[in-house]
N, C-alpha and C positions, 0 to 999 in steps of 0.2 A: 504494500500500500504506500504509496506514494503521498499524498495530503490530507488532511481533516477529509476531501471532501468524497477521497477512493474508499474511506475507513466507514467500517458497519456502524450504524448510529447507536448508541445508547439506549434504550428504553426507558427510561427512569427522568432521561433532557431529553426532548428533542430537540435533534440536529445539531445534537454534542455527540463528538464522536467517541468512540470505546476506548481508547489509548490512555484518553484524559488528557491528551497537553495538546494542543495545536499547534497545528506548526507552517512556516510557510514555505515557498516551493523551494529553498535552500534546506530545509529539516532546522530551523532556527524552532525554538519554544515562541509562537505569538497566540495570547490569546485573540480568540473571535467570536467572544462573545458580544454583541453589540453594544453600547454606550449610551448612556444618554449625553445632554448639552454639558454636564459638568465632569464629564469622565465616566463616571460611575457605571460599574458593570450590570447590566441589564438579563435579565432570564435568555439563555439560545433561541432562537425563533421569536423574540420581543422585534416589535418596529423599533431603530437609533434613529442616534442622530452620524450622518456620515462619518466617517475618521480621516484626519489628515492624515492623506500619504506621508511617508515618512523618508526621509532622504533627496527629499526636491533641494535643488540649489536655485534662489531666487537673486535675483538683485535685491539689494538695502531696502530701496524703496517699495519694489514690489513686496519685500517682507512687511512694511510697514503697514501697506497699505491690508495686504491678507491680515493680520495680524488683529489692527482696528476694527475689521470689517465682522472676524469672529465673536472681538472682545463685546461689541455695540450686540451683535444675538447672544449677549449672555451662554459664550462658549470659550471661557478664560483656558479650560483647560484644551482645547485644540490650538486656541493662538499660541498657549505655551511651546507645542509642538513644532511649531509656524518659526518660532523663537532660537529653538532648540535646533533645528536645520540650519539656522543661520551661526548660530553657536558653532556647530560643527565644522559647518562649512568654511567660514568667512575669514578672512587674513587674521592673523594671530594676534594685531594687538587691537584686533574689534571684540574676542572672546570673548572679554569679561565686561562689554557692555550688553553684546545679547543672552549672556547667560543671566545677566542681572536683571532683564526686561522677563524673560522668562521664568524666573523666580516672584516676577511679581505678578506674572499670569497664573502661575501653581498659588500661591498666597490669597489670591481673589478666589478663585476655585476653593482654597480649604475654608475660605470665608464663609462662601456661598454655600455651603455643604454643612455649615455650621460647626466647623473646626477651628474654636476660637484660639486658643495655644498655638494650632500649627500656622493659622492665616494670620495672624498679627505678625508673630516671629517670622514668617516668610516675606510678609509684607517692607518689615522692615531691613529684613539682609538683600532685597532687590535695592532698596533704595538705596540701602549704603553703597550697594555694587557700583548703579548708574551714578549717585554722586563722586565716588572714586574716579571712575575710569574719567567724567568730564575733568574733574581737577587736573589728573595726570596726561589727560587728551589736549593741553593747550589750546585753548582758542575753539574747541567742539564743544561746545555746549548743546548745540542743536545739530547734531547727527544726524542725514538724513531729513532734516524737518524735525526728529525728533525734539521735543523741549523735557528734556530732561530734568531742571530744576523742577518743573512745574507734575511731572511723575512721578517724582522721590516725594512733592510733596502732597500730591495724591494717596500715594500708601502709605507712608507717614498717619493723614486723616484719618484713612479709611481703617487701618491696627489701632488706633485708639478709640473710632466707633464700634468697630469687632467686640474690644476687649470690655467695652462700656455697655455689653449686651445687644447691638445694632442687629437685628436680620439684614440680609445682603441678597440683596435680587442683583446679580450679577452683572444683567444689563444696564440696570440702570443705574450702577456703580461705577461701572468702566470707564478706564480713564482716557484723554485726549491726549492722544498720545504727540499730537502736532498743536496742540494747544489750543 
């Protein structure tokens, strides 16, 4: 058997296969379970919400722009993904600004999910990121259109609404990432 989808189904899931791990056409472990908007793994055979491909190489901007576009349908946790390709991909001293925009994609997400500990302290290790890499980035405050001051101090806000008992409708949390 070659993938989840050669493999005898489960009876107990459907449309979970027997093996128990999923895997994709390399034999890597991926689950495929479906997702809703914040991540969250969903029953096999449940409607998602799509998943970002994973390993796309965008341009900055087109990052930016997918990223915004997730965060506004309150889907923090796929912009983070959005993030995290750029993280991977991108010349080595842009790292540690999209891994830090990405940290504050997962932090909105553990928000939204009602993971006050984890979404606060995420919230805020993105923002130390982005304010880091601008200080030592000279003169880039706005990467991309990025306005970085203005996103450090959106999560900044938003871990001390978290932490002050705020619920978090995702969407209508998300930050401007261009100001």
């Amino acid at each position: 058997m070659d993938s989840p989808a050669d493999s005898p189904l489960d009876s107990t899931a459907p449309d979970r296969p027997v093996d128990a791990r999923d895997r994709d056409d390399e034999g890597r472990a991926r689950n495929a379970r479906p997702r809703d908007g914040l991540g969250r793994p969903l029953p096999y055979g449940a409607d998602g919400v799509p998943r970002q491909p994973e390993g796309v190489v965008r341009p900055p901007g087109e990052t930016v722009v997918e990223a915004q576009r997730l965060l506004d349908e309150g889907k923090p946790f796929h912009a983070h993904e959005v993030f995290e390709d750029a993280w991977k991909s991108g010349p080595g001293e842009e790292r540690e600004l999209w891994r830090g925009l990405a940290q504050l994609a997962v932090g909105l997400t553990h928000a939204a999910r009602g993971n006050v500990t984890g979404g606060a302290r995420l919230l805020r290790r993105g923002a130390g990121a982005v304010t880091d890499w601008a200080a030592s980035a000279s003169g880039r405050e706005r990467p991309y259109g990025i306005d970085l001051p203005g996103v450090a101090g959106w999560a900044r806000d938003l871990a001390r609404d978290v932490e002050g008992g705020a619920a978090v409708d995702a969407g209508a949390r998300a930050p401007r990432l261009r100001g």
